[in-house]
N, C-alpha and C positions, 0 to 999 in steps of 0.2 A: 175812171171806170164809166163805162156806158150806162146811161141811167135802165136801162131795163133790165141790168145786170143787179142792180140794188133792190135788194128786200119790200124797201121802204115806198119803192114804187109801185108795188100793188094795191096801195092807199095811196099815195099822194102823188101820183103820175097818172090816175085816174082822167078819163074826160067824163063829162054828165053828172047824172046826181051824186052817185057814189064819190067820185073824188071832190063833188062840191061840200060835199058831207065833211067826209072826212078834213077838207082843208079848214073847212068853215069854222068847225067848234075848236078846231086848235088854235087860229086866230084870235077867239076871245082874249087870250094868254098875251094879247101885242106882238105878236110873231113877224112882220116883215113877207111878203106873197115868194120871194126870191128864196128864203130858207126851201123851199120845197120843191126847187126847180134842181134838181140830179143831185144834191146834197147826201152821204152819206149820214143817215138817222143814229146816234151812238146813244144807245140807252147808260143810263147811270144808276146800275143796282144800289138802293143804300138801304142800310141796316140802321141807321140814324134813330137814337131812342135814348128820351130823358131814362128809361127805364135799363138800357144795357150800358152802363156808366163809361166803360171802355171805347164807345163808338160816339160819344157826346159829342164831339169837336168834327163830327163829317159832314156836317153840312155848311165847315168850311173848306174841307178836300173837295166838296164836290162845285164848287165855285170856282174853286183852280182844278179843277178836271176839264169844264165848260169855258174857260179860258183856253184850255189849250186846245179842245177842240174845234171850238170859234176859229182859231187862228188859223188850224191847219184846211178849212174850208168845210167843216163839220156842222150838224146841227145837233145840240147834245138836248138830252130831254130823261129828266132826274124824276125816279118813279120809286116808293117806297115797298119794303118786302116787310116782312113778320122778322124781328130782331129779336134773337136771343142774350138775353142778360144773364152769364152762368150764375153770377154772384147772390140774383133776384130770383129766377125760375125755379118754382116748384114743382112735380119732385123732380127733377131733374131736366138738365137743358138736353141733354144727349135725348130726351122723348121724344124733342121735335126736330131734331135735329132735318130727317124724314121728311117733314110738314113742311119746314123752310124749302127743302129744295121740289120741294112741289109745286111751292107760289113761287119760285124763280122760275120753275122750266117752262109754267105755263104762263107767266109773264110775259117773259121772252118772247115766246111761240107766238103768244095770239095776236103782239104788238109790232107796230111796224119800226122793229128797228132794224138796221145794219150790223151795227157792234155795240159788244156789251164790255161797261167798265165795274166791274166789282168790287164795291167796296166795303170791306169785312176787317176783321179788328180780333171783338172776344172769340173765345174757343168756338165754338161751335157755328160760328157765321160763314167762318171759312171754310170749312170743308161741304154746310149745307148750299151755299152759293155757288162752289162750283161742278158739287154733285149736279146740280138743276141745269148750270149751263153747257156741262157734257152732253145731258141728255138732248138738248137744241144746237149743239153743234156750230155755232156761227163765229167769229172772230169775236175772242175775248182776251181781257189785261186783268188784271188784279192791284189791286192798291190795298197795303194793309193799313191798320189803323196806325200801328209804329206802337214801343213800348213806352209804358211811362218813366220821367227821371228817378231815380233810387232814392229812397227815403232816408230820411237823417232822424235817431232816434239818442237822445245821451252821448252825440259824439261817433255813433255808429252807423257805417251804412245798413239802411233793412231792405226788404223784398217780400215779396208773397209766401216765398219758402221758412218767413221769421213765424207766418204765423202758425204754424204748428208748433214752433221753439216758445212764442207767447205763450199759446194753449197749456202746456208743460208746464212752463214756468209760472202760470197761475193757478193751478191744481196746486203745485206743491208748497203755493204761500211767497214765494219767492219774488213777485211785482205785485202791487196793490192794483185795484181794481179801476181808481184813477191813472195810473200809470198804464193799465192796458189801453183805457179809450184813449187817453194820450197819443199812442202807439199808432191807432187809428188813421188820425192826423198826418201823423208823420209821414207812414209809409204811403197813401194812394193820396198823392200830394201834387200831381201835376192831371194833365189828360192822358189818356193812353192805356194799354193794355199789362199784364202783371210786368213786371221788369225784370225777372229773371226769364229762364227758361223752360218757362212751361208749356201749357198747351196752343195758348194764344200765339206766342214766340214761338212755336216750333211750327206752327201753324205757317207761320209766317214766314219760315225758313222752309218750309215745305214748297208752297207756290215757287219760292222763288227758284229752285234746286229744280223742281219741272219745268222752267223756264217761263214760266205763267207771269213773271212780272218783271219788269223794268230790275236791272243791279240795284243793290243796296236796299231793296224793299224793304226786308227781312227787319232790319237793326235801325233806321234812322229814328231816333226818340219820337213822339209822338208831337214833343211841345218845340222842335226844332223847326226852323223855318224850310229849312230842306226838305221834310216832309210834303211841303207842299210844291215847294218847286215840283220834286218827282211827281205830283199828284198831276201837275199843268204838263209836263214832258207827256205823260201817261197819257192825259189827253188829245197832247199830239199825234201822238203814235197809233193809238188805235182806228183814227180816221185812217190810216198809210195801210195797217193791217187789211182792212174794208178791201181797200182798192188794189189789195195782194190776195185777197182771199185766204188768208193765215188764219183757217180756224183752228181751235182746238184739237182736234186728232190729228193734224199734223205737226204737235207739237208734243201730247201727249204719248208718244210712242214706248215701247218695251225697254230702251235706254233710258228713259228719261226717270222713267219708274226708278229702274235701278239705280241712278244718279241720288233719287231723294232718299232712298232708302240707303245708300250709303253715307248721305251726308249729315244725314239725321244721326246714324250711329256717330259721327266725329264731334257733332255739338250736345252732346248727350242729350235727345231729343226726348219729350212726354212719351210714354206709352200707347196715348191715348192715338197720335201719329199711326200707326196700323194700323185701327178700325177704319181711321177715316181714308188713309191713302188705299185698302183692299176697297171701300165703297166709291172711291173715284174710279180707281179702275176698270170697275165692273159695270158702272154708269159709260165709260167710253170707249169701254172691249179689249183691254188688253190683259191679257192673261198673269195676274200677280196674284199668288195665294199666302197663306199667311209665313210658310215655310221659308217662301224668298225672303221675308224684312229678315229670319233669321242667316240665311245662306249668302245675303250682300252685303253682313253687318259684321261677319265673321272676319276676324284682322283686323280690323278697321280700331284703334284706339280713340281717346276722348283727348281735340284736340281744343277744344272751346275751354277754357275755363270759367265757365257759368253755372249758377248759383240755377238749379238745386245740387248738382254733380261736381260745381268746382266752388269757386268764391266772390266770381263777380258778376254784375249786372249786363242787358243788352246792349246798353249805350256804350257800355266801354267795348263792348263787339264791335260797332260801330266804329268808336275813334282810334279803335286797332289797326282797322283795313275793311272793317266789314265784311261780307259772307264772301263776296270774293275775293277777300285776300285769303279767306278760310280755305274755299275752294281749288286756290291755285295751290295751295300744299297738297292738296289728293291729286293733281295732276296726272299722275301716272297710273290712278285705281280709276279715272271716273268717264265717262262716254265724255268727251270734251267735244266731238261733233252733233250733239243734241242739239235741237233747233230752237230756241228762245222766242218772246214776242217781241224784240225787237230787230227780228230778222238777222239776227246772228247768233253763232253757236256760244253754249256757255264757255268753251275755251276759251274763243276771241274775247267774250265779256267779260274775261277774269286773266289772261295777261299779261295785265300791265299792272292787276294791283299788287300790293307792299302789306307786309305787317309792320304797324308800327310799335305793337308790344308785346313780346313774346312770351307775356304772364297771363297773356289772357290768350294769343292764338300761338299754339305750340307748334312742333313740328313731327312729322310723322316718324321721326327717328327720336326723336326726344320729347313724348306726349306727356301731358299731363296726368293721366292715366290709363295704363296699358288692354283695360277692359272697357268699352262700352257696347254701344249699338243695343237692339233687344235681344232680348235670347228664348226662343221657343224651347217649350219642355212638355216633354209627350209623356202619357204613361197610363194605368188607367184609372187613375183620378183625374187624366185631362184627355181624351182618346184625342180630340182634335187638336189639342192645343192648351196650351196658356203664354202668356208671357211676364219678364219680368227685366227689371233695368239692371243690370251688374255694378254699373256706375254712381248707383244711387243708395245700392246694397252696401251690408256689412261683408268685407270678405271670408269672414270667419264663418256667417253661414252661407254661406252660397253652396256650401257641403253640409246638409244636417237631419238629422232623424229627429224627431218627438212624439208626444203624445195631442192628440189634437183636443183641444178644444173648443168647442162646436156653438156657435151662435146659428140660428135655426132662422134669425131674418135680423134688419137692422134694429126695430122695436126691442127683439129680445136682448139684441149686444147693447142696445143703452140703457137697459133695464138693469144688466148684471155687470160689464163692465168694472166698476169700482164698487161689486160686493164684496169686503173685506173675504166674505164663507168662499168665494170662487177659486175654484180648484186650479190653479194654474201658476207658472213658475217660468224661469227667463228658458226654460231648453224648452218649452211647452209652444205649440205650434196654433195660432191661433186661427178658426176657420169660419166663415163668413156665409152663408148661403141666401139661395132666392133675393141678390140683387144684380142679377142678369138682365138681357134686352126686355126678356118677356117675365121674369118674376117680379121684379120692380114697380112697376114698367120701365125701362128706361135706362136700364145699367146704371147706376148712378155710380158718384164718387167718392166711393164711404170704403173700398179696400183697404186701404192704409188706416188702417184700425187705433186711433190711441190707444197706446198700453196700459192697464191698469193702474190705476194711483197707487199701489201698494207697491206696485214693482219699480213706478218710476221713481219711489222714496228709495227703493234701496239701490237706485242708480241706474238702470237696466233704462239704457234708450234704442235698442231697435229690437226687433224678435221675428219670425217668419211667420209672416202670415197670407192667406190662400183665401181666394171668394170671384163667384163669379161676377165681378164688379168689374169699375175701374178705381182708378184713382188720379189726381188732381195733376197735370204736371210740375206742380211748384213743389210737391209731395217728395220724401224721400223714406229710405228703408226697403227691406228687404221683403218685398212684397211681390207675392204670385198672385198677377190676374186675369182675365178675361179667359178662364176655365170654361173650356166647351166640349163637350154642352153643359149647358148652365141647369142648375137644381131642378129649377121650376119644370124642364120638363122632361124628366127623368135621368138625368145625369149621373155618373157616379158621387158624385159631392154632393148631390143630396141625400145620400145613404149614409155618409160616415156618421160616425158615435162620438162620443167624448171617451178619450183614452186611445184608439185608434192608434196605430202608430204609424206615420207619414215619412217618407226620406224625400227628398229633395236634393237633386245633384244637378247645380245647374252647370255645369263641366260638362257633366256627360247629357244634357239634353234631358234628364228626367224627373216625374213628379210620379211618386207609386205609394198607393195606399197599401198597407202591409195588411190585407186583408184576405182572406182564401176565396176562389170566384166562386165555394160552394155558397160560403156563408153571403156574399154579394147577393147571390141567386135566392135566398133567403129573404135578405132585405126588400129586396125588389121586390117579392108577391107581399110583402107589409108595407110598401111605402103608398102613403097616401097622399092625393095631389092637393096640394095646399095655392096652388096659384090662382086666382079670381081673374076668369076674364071680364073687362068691364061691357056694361051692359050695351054702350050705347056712344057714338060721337069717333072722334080722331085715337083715343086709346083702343077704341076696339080694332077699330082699325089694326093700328100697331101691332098690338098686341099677336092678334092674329096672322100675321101676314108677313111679322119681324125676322128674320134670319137670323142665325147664330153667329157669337163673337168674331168667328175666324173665318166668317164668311163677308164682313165687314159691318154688319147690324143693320144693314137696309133690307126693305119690303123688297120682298119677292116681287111683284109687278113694277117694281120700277129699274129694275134690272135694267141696262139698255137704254136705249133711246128712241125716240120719234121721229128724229130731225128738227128741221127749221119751215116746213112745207104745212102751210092751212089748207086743209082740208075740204073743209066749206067755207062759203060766204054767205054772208045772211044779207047781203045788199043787191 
């Protein structure tokens, strides 16, 4: 590439002061005068933070990123973003989710790079990192953080999805309170992200399905040496992108979408996957609403066997064949001429691969379970939307009426929860309110409601329950969420009562409160807004400005993008 064809030369192709500037103060660093003579600039997004525990080990990825860059005649330059730690952030990682892809796009923008290498890992890094570098449009790759190896607990494999089965199982006396932190130990026991398939891992299976990363991204363990091979490969490649001009919306196209939204329905993907792929979308203009993750997910069965939805970990996704051996079973459903970043279609990058076990990658004529994907449900307790996983649900309700019982926010569900007096019972429908984008703040993860101690004594381990939340992707049960509009700002689900009676048919697409729309129109001139916006800082922000569930939960003003083009110069 012609050096006035690169980014990077509007700083450091300078003559006079400005390029003496700019060259000057980077040289403190021991830079070599020749890095800067037509060199491709590859910035290295990292989310690297003792505090986001999943992403601990990238500031060895990104040492083998700047190797392979080096090599391919790259000059790589590693710059730190705001990292989300789901495990650590309160109240909620999904808050900032927003905030992160703000310090990515204006990172990007203002700095003089060429291409950008993303390196993202826990839940919410990934979809904020590449929300920000949609908006700047330039040639990017993705490198996940990888999952970590499966925990060994009494002989048993564990995972992220145990510890709701802990939780359980020490309400009801069944493991001592030594044996829980024991537990601990066991399970988040190497580096890396949850090990089953949750949001981190679906996440990751996401980029790769839009073709955003290098094969095998998705599944390589986190503590494997291979992880970082890909991580040096990765930094080869994206100097070659540079000098292809492969940015982002030529990759991210209307196929590509629908690729990940069907491939997420075959590895029983988080739920949380549709807020974040409707806010990628709408950050790079392609027209995906929440209707499609249901309409491309339809047929599609569960052919992963991963643990929350099946029985095993990522890594064995991995030394099965990996997402492309997944992938070449959908052959015949998936845009196989979608364009990837390593300048080939995912057809050609999937092949040649093999399953090498078919307990973990099934086959579309013989799945492991005949239902996945998400399933959208309309009615008017949700006018826009909810979703729920089939694959994670009880089949027995995925058809059920009850009587609701009504939590008013999450304070009051852990206040009454396990009051012996609480009126409720295994047909009773538990319902959740004001933990939406904007009641919350932040939608948190608190939909998958533990069931009352009383009921899990007398055996009762799932029940339907409905809130405008999310829930965790390691999470399982038969849970309705991301109901929109949300409570907080006037929704029908912030109207229902206790006793109410709710049907839910997720067959036929619907959630409908059995209430008369006189008496609705009733509640409405009595409901009172209970949501505080705050006064001052980055929630007010949010708060104000946040979009609804099914619209993918991003700020209205960040819709869209900028480009890659500065503006001004102040030199």
């Amino acid at each position: 590439m012609e050096e006035n064809k690169l980014r990077s030369s509007n700083w450091f192709g300078r003559k006079g002061k400005d390029g003496f500037i700019y060259r000057a103060w980077m040289k403190n660093q021991g830079i070599p005068a020749d890095m800067f003579e037509g060199k491709p600039v590859i910035g290295i997004c990292n989310t690297w933070s003792e505090l986001t525990p999943c992403n601990g080990h990238f500031r060895e990825l990104a040492e083998a990123v700047k190797k392979g860059v080096l090599e391919a005649g790259g000059f790589p330059v590693e710059f730190p973003v705001m990292s989300l730690g789901e495990t650590l952030i309160k109240p909620t990682a999904m808050l900032y989710r927003n905030l992160v892809s703000m310090d990515v796009e204006e990172s990007i923008r203002a700095n003089p790079v060429d291409g950008i290498v993303l390196l993202c890992g826990c839940d919410k890094t990934t979809p904020s990192l590449v929300m920000g570098a949609c908006s700047v449009n330039i040639p990017t790759l993705v490198i996940s953080g990888g999952p970590m190896l499966k925990g060994h607990w009494k002989g048993k494999d564990i995972g992220t999805s145990d510890v709701w089965r802990f939780d359980a199982a020490s309400k009801l006396g069944q493991i001592t309170n030594e044996e829980f932190v024991e537990a601990e130990a066991c399970m988040a026991r190497t580096q890396g992200h949850c090990a089953v398939m949750g949001t981190a891992s679906t996440m990751a299976v996401m980029v790769e399905a839009l073709g955003l990363s290098l094969p095998n991204n998705a599944s390589i363990p986190a503590a494997d040496a291979r992880r970082k091979v890909l991580s040096q490969l990765s930094g080869r490649r994206i100097v070659e992108m540079v000098k292809e001009d492969l940015t982002l919306s030529k990759i991210l196209t209307r196929q590509a979408f629908e690729n990940a939204i069907k491939i997420n329905a075959a590895i029983g993907g988080s739920t949380n996957f549709v807020i974040h792929l409707l806010a990628i979308a709408g950050r790079i203009g392609v027209d995906v609403n929440l209707q499609d993750c249901d309409t491309y997910s339809q047929g599609i069965p569960l052919l992963a066997n991963i643990q929350p939805s099946g029985e095993n970990y990522m890594e064995d996704l991995y030394y099965s064949g990996g997402l492309p051996a997944l992938i070449k079973e959908m052959d015949a459903i998936i845009h196989k001429e979608a364009l990837t970043v390593n300048g080939k279609t995912i057809g050609q990058n999937c092949a040649t691969a093999e399953v090498y076990d078919r307990n973990v990658i099934s086959t579309m004529q013989a799945p492991f379970k005949p239902e996945s994907g998400i399933v959208v449900v309309k009615g008017n307790l949700a006018p826009d939307g909810a979703v729920i996983k089939p694959s994670a649900a009880s089949s027995a309700l995925l058809k059920h009426s009850g009587k609701a019982v009504v939590f008013e926010n999450i304070e009051d569900y852990h206040a009454r929860i396990d009051d012996d007096t609480l009126d409720i019972d295994a047909t009773s429908i538990m319902v959740l309110k004001n933990v939406g984008p904007r009641g919350y703040p932040g939608m948190a993860e608190v939909g998958n409601m533990t069931l009352p101690k009383k009921l899990l004594e007398q055996g009762v381990t799932d029940m339907v329950r409905i809130s405008d939340g999310r829930m965790s992707g390691t999470g399982f049960g038969t849970v309705v969420l991301h109901v929109s509009p949300e409570a907080a700002v006037g929704g029908v689900l912030g109207l229902v009562k206790n006793g109410d009676i709710i049907h839910l048919d997720v067959h036929a697409r619907t959630l409908q409160l059995a209430v008369a729309e006189e008496e609705l129109a009733v509640r409405r001139l009595a409901w009172i807004q209970t949501e505080t916006i705050h006064p001052r800082g980055y929630v007010h922000l949010y708060q104000t400005h946040v979009e609804q569930a099914h619209l993918g939960a991003d700020m209205d003003f960040l819709k869209g993008g900028s480009g890659s083009k500065v503006t001004r110069d102040s030199h």
